[in-house]
VEXDREN-2710 file (C-alpha; in Angstrom, 1 decimal):
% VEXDREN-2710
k/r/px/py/pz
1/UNK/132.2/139.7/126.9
2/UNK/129.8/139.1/129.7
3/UNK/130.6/135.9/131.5
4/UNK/128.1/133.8/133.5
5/UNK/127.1/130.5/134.6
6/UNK/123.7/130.5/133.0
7/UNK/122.6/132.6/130.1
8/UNK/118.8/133.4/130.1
9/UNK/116.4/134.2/127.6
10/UNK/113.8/135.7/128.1
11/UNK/113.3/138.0/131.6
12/UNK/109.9/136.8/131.9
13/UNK/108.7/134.9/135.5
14/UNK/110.0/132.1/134.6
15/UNK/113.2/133.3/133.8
16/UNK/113.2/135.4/136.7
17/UNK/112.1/132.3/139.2
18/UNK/114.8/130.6/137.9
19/UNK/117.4/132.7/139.0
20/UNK/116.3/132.6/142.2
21/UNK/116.6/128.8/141.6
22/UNK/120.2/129.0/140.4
23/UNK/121.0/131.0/143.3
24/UNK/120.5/128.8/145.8
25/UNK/123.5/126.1/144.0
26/UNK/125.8/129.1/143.9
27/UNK/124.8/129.8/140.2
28/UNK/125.1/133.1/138.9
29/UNK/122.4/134.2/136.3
30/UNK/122.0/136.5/133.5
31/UNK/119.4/137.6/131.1
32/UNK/119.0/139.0/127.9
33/UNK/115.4/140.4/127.1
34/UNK/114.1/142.5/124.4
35/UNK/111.9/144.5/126.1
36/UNK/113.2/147.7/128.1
37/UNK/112.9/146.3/131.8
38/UNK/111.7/143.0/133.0
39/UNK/108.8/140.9/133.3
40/UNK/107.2/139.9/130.0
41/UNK/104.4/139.7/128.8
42/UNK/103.4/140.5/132.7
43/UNK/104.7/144.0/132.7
44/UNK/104.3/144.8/128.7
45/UNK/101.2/143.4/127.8
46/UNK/99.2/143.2/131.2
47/UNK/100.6/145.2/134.3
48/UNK/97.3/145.6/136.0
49/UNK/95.9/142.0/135.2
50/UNK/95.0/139.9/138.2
51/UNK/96.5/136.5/138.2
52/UNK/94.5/134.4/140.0
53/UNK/96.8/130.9/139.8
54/UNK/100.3/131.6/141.6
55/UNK/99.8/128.9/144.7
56/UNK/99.8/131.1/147.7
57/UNK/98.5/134.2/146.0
58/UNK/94.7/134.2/145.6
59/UNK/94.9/137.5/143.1
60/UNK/97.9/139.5/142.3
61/UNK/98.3/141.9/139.6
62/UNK/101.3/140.5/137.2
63/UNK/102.8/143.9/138.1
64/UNK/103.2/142.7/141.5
65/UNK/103.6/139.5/140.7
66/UNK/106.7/140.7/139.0
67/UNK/108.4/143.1/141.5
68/UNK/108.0/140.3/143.9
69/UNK/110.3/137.4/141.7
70/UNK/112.8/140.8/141.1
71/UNK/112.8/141.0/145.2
72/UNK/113.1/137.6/145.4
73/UNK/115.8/137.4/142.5
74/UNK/117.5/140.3/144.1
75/UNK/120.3/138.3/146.8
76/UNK/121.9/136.4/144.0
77/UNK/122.8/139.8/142.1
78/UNK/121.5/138.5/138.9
79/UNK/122.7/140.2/135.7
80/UNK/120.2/141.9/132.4
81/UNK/120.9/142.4/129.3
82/UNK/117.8/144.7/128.1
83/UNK/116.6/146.1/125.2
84/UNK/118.5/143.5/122.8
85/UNK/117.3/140.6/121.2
86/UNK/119.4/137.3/121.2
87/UNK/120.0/136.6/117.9
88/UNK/122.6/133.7/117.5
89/UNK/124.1/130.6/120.0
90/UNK/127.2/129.5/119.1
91/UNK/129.0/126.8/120.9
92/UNK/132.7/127.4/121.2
93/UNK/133.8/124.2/123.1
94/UNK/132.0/121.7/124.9
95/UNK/131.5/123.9/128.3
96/UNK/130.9/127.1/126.2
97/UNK/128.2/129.0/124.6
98/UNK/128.3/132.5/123.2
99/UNK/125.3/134.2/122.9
100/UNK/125.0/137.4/120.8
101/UNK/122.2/140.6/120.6
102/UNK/121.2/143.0/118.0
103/UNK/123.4/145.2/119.1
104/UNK/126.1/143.1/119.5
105/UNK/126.6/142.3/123.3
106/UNK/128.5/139.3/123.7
107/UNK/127.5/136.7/126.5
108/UNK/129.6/133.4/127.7
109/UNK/128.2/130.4/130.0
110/UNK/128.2/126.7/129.9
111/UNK/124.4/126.8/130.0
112/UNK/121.8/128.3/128.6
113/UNK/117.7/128.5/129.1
114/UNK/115.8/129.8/126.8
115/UNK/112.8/131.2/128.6
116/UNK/111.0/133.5/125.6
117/UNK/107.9/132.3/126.5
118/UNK/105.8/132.5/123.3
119/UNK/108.3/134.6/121.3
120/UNK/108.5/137.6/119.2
121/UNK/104.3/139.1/119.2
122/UNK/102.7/141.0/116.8
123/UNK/98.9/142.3/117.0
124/UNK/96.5/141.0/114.8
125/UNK/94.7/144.3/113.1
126/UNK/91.7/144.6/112.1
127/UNK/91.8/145.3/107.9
128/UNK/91.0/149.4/108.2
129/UNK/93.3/151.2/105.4
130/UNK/94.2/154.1/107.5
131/UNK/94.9/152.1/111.3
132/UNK/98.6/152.9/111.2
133/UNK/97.7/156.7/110.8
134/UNK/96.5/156.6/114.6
135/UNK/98.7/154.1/115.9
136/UNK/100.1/155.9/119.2
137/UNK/97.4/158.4/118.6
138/UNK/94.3/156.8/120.1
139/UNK/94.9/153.3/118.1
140/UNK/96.3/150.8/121.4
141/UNK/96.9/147.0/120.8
142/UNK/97.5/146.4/124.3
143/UNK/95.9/148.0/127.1
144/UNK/99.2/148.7/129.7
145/UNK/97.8/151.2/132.1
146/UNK/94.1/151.3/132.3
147/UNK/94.8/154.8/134.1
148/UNK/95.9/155.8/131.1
149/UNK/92.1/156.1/129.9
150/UNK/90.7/157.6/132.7
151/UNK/88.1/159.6/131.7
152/UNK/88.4/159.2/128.3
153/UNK/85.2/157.6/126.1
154/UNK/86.9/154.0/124.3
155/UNK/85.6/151.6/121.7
156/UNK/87.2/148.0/122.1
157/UNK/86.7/146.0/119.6
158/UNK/87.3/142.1/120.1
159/UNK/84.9/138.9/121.0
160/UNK/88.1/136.6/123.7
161/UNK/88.2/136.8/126.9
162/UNK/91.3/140.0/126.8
163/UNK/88.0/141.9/125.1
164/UNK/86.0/140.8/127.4
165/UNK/88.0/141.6/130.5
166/UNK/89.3/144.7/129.9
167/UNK/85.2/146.1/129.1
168/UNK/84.4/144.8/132.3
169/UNK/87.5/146.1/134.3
170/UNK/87.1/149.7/133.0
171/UNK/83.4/150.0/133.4
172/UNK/83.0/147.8/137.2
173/UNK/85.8/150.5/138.5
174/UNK/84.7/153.5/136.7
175/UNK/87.9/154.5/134.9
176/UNK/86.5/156.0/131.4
177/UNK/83.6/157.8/130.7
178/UNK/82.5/155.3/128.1
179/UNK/83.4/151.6/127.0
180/UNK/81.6/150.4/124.1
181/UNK/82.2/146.6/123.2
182/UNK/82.2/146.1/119.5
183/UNK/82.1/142.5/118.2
184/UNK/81.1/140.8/114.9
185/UNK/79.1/138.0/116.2
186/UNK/76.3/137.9/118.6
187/UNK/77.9/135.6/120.7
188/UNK/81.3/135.5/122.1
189/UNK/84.5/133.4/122.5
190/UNK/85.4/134.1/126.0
191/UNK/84.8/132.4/129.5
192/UNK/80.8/132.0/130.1
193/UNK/80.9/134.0/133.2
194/UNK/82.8/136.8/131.5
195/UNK/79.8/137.1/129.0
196/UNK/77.5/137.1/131.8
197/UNK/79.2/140.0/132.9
198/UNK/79.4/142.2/130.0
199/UNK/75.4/141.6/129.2
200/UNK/74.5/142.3/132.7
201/UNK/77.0/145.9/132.5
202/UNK/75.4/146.4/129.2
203/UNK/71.8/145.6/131.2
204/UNK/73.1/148.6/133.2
205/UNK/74.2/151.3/130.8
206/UNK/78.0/150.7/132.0
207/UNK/78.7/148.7/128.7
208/UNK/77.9/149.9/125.4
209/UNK/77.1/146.6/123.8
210/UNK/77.4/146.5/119.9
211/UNK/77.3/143.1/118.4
212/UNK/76.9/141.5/114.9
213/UNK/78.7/144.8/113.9
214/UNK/82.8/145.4/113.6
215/UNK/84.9/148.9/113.2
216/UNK/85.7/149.5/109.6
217/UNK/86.6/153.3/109.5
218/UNK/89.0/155.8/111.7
219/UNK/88.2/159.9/111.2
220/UNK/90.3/162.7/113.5
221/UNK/92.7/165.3/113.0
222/UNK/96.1/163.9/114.4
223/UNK/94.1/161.7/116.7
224/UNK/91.2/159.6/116.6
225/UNK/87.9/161.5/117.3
226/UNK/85.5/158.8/116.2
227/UNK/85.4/155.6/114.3
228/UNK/83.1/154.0/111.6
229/UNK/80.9/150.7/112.7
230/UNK/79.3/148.8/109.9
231/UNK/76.0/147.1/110.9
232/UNK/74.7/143.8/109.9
233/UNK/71.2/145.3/109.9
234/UNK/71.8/149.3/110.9
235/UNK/74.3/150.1/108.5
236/UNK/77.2/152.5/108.7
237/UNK/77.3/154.3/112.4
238/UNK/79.7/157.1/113.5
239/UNK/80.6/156.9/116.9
240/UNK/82.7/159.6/118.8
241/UNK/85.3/158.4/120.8
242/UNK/89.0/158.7/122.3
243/UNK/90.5/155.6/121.8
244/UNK/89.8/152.6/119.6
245/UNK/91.1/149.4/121.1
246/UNK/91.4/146.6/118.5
247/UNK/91.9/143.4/121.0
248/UNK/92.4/140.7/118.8
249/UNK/94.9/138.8/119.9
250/UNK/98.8/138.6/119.4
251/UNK/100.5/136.5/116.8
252/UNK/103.4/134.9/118.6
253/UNK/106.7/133.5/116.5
254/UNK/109.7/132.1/117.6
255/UNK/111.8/134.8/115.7
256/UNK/115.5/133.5/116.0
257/UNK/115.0/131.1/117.9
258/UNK/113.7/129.0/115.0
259/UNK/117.3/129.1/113.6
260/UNK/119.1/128.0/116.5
261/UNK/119.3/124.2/115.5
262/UNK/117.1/123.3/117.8
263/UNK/114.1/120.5/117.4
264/UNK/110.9/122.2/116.9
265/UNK/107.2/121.6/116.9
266/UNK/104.2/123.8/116.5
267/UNK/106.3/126.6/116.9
268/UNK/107.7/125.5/120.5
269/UNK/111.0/124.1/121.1
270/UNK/110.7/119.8/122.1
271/UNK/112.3/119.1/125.3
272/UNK/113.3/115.8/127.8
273/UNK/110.7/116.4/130.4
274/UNK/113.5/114.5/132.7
275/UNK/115.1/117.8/133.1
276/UNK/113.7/120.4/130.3
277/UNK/117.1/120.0/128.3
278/UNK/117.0/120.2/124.4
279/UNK/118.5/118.2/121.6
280/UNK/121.3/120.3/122.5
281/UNK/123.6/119.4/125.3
282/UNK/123.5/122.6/127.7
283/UNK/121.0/124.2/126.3
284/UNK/117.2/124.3/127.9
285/UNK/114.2/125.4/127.1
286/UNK/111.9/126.5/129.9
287/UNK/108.2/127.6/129.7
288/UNK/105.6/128.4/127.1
289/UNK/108.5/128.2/124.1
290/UNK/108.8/124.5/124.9
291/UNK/106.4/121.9/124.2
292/UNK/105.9/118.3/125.8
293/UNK/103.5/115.9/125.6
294/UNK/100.5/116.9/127.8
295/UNK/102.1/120.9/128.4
296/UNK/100.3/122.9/129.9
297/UNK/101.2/126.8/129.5
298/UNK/100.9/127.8/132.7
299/UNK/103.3/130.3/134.9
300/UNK/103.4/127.8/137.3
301/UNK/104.6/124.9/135.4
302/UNK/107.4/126.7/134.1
303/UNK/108.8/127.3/137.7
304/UNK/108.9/124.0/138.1
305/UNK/110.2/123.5/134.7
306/UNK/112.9/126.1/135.9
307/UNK/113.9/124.5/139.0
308/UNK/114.8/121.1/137.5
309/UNK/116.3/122.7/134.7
310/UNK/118.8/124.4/137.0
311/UNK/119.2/121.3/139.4
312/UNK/120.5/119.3/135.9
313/UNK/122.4/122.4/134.8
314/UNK/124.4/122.4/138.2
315/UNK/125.5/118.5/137.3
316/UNK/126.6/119.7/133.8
317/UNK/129.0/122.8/135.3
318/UNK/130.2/120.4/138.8
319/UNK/130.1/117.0/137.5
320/UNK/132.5/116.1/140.2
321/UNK/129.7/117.7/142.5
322/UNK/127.3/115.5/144.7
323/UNK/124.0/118.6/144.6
324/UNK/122.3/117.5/148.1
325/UNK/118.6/119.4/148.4
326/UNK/118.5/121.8/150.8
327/UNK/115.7/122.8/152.3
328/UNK/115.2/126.8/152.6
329/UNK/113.0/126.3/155.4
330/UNK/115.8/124.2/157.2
331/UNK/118.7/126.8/155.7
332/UNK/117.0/130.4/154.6
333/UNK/118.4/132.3/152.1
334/UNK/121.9/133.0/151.3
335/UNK/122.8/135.5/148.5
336/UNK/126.0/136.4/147.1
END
């Protein structure tokens, strides 16, 4: 049994701000997460994707943005639990929850915070019979590492802004030897200045533009060598390539969460915006898995979500307590 003050779900940034939160009330902090190592959807999904909206920071790469709240985190000696889903809360006594994995790992705090951001994701494929042949073969959901192309002639297919992005982030810095930009439409869901940017690299000869078009064939011996485009007004083209890179967004579910008896809406878990608690004492939920009238889903918000999370959590563990704020300008930093 691991024993805690506050059980975390979810090692995300908000999740990891909020030990750092904790920390300074003399809370100790773990969390259970599972992906292999920390960080989210920032480390998982987009390493090397500038942030432009963390106050102080006028671009960061949510790699960075990452090892910085794991330096930040680091004085207060917080504990992980990776790898393992949570699966089930139980509440043992009024000042106890138990909090249990996959694989069994047993965790024990008077509080929890559930900070799974948008939950369990899945890809959304395209409907090509043989995709799963090439999965891990030259078929990527998610682009991790754009190093990992280098070189290397891709197809992404896609009309958002991730699309969108990623075409114009591995043809501006010259990372692979071909993008081409496969999308069904002739216009395009993403920001307007993203667009802009893709017809002006395709203007260029950086972006291989294909619109009103979408991949409906993979061919390659173990790996993908080319893939089949079907035309609106062409017809069937083979194109040789590397890697096909299907961008069409995740599908996001609560997973577990959803049987945890907690009040739920659109697939987010309702909170008190008074202090982010749900309709169960001790428990909060912190982030993009909660929803509130006028939310906004936005890294930022769930820090401060975080920090008055922890700031009610403090009264439910010392009620006898008086919590003065403390200034860290006035006091620094003091770990454990």
């Amino acid at each position: 049994m691991i024993k805690t003050d506050i059980i975390i779900i979810g090692a995300g940034p908000v999740g990891l701000f909020t030990i750092f939160e904790a920390g300074l009330l003399k809370l100790r902090c773990h969390l259970i997460d599972s992906l292999p190592q920390a960080g989210g959807q920032c480390s998982e999904i987009y390493p090397k994707k500038p942030i432009y909206d963390i106050p102080g920071f006028p671009s960061i790469l949510a790699g960075e943005l990452i090892d910085n709240l794991m330096e930040q985190a680091a004085p207060f000696k917080p504990g992980f639990t990776l790898g393992e889903a949570a699966v089930t809360i139980d509440k043992v006594s009024e000042n106890e929850f138990i909090v249990t994995t996959d694989k069994g790992t047993k965790h024990s705090a008077p509080i929890v915070m559930i900070a799974g951001g948008l939950g369990v994701f899945e890809p959304r494929k395209p409907p090509i019979e043989n995709l799963t042949d090439y999965e891990d073969k030259g078929v990527e959901y998610i682009i991790k590492d754009p190093n990992f192309y280098r070189g290397k002639r891709c197809v992404i297919a896609g009309g958002g802004d991730s699309a969108l992005d990623w075409a114009i982030f591995l043809a501006k810095n010259n990372i692979v030897s071909e993008v081409s930009l496969v999308h069904r439409r002739s216009s395009f869901r993403g920001h307007l200045d993203s667009v802009q940017q893709v017809m002006d690299l395709a203007d260029e000869g950086k972006v291989k533009l294909i619109t009103e078009a979408e991949v409906v064939g993979i061919g390659g011996n173990g790996k993908v060598e080319n893939v089949v485009i079907k035309h609106k007004t062409e017809g069937e083209i083979t194109k040789e390539t590397d890697h096909f890179i299907p961008l069409f967004g995740l599908k996001p579910s609560l997973g577990p969460i959803a049987d945890w008896g907690l009040e739920i809406e659109k697939n987010a878990i309702k909170v008190d915006t008074t202090d982010y608690s749900t309709n169960i004492p001790g428990i909060y939920a912190i982030g993009d898995v909660n929803t509130y009238e006028n939310k906004l889903k936005l890294i930022l918000c769930g820090f401060h979500e975080g920090t008055l999370a922890v700031q009610s959590a403090f009264s439910r563990i010392h009620p006898e307590k008086k919590n003065v704020l403390k200034y860290t300008t006035v006091n620094g930093v003091t770990g454990f």
